[in-house]
C-alpha positions as CSV (number, residue, x, y, z in Angstrom):
1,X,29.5,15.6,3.8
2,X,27.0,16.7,0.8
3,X,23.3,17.7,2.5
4,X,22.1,17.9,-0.9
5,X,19.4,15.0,-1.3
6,X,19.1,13.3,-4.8
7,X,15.3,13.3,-5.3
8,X,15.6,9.9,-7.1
9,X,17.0,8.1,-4.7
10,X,15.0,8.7,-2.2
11,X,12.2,8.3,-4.4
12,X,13.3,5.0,-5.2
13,X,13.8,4.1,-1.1
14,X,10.5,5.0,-0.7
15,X,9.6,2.6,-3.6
16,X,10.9,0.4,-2.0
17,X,9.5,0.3,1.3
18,X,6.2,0.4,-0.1
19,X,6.4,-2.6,-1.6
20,X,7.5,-4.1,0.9
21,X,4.7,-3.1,2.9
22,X,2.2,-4.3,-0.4
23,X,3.6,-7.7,0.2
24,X,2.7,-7.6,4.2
25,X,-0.9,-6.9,3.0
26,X,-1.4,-9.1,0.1
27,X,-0.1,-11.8,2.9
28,X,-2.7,-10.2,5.1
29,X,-5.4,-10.4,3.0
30,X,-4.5,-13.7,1.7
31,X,-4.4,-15.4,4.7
32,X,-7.9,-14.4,5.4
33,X,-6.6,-11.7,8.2
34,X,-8.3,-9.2,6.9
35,X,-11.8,-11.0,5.2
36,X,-12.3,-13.5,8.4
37,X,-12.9,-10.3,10.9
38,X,-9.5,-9.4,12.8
39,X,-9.1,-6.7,10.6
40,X,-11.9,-4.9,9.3
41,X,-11.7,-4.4,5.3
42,X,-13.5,-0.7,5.3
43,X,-11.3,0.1,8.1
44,X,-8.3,-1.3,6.5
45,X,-9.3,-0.4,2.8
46,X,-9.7,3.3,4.6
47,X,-6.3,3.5,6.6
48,X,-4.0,2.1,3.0
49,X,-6.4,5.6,1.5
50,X,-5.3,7.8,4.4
51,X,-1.4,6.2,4.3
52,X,-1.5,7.2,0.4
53,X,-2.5,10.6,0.6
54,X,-0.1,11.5,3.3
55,X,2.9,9.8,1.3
56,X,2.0,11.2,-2.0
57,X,3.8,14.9,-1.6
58,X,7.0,13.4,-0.7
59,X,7.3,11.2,-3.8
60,X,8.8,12.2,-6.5
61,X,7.3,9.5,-9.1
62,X,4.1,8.9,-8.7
63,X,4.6,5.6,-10.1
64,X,5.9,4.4,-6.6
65,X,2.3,4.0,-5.4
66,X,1.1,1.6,-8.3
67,X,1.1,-1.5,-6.3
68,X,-0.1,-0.1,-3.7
69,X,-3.3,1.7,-5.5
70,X,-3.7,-1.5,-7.0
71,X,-3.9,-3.5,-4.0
72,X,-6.6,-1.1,-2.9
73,X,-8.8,-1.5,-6.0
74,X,-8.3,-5.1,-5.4
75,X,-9.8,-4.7,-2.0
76,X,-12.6,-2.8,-3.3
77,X,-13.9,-4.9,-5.6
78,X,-13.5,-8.2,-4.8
79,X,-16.6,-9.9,-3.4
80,X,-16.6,-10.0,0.8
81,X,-17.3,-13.7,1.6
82,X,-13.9,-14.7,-0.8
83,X,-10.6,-14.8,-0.1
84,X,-8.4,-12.4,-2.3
85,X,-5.8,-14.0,-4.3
């Protein structure tokens, strides 16, 4: 069995699974989860931060965390009384 790890693969299984997790918060915010008060937007606009920063030294291409940075800038500037599309 080779225990070498190709660095693209997993870079691209960790691409992945972010954006899978990018979809389960654009639902979120979508649906009004996060803007109607079950979640709280600073705390959730803070805790997507925190998840980035402890992902980024594994990943290989930064490019990986584009959706995900952009879902966050999304957050951050759209208005608070309107739902984000």
């Amino acid at each position: 069995m080779n225990k070498d790890v190709d660095p693209q693969a997993l870079s691209a299984a960790i691409a992945g699974f972010l954006a899978c997790h990018v979809l389960t918060c654009r639902f979120l915010v979508q649906e009004g989860v996060v803007q109607e008060g079950v979640v709280d937007r600073e705390r959730f606009i803070a805790y997507l931060e925190a998840a980035i920063e402890e992902m980024s030294p594994g990943i290989e291409d930064k490019r990986a965390l584009f959706s995900l940075k952009r879902l966050l800038d999304g957050l951050r500037t759209a208005p608070a009384d309107k739902n984000l599309q």
